[in-house]
C-alpha positions in Angstrom: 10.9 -14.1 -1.4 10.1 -12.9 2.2 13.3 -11.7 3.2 12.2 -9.8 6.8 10.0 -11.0 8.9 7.1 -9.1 10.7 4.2 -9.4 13.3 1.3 -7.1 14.4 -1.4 -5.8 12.7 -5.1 -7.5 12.7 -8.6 -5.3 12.8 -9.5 -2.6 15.1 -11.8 -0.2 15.4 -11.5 3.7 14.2 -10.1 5.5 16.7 -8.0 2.5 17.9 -3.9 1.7 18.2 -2.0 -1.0 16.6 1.8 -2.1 16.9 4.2 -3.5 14.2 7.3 -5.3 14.5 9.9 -6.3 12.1 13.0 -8.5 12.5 15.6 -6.8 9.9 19.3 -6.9 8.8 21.9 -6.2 11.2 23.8 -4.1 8.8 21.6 -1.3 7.6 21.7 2.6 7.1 17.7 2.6 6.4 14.5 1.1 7.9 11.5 1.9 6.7 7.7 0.8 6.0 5.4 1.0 3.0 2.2 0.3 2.6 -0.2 -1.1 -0.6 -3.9 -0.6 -0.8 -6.3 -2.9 -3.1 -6.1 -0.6 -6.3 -3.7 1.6 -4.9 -0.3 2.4 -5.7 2.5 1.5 -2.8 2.7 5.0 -0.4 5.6 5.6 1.7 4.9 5.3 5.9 7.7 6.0 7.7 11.4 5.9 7.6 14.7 6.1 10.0 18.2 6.8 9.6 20.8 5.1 11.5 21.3 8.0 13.1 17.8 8.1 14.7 16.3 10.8 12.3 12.7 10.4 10.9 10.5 10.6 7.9 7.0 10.2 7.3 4.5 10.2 4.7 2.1 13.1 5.0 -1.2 11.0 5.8 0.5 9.7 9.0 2.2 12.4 10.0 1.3 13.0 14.0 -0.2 9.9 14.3 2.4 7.4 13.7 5.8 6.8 15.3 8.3 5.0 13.7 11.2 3.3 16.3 14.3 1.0 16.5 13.2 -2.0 19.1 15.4 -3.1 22.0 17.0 -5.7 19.8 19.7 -3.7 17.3 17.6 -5.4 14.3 14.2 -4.6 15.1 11.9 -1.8 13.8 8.3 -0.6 15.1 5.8 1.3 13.7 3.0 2.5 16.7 -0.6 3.5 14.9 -2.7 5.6 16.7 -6.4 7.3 15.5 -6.5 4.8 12.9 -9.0 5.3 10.1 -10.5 3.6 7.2 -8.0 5.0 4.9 -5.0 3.1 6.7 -6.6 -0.1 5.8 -3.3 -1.9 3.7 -1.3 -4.4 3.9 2.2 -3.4 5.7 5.5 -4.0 4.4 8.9 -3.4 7.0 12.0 -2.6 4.4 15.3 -2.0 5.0 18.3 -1.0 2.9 22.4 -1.5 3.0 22.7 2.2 1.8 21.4 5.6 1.9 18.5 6.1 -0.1 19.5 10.3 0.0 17.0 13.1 -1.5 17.8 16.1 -0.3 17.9 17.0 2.8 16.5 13.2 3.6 18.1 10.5 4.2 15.7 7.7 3.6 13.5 8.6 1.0 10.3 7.1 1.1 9.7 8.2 -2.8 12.1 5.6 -4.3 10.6 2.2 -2.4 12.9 0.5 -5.2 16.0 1.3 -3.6 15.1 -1.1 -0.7 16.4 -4.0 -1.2 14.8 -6.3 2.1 11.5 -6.9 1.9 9.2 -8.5 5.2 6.2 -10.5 4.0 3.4 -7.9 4.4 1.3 -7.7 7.5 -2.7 -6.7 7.0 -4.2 -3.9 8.6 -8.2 -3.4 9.0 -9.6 0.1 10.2 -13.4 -0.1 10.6 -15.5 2.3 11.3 
C-alpha cells in the first residue's frame, strides 16, 4: 500500500538533471530514498537526519543531493550527471525512529526499518 506519495522522475539523457519530490509523515527522525533495478537488489540513495545530517550510497556520492523541501514534510533528491546505471525505479521512505549504525544515523543498509513507503517513481538514463 502506497503510503507516501512522490513526483519527478521521467527520461533524460546521460549527462542530464532530474528532481524528486516526496510528500512524507510529519513526525519523522529519517527520510530517505532507495532504489530497485530490474534484477537487481534494492541499493540505498540517500538519507537525512532530522537534524539535517546526510548519507549516501557510494555510486551517488558527489552527484546527488538529498534535501528537506519548503513544506516541513517534503523531501528532494536533485540528480545530476545521470548515467545508464541510475536507471530504477525510486522509492522516498521515511521512518518514526532512528535507524542508528554507527556513527550514522539513518542507515541506508537496513531499508527494513522504514516503515513509509511512496509508490516508486521510474527513472530512465539514456545514453
Amino acid at each position: 500500500q502506497v503510503q507516501l506519495v512522490e513526483s519527478g522522475g521521467g527520461s533524460v539523457q546521460a549527462g542530464g538533471s532530474l528532481t524528486f519530490s516526496c510528500v512524507a509523515i510529519d513526525n519523522r527522525y529519517c527520510m530517505a530514498w532507495f532504489r530497485h533495478a530490474p534484477g537487481k537488489e534494492r541499493e540505498g540513495v540517500a538519507s537525512i537526519a532530522g537534524d539535517g545530517s546526510t548519507n549516501y550510497g557510494d555510486t551517488v556520492k558527489g552527484r546527488f543531493t538529498i534535501f528537506k523541501g519548503n513544506a516541513k514534510n517534503t523531501l528532494n533528491l536533485q540528480m545530476n550527471s545521470l548515467t545508464p546505471k541510475d536507471t530504477a525505479n525510486y522509492y522516498c521512505a521515511a521512518s518514526e525512529y532512528l535507524i542508528s549504525r554507527g556513527t550514522t544515523l539513518c542507515s541506508l543498509v537496513v531499508p527494513t526499518g522504514y516503515g513509509y513507503w511512496g509508490q516508486g517513481t521510474q527513472v530512465t538514463v539514456s545514453s
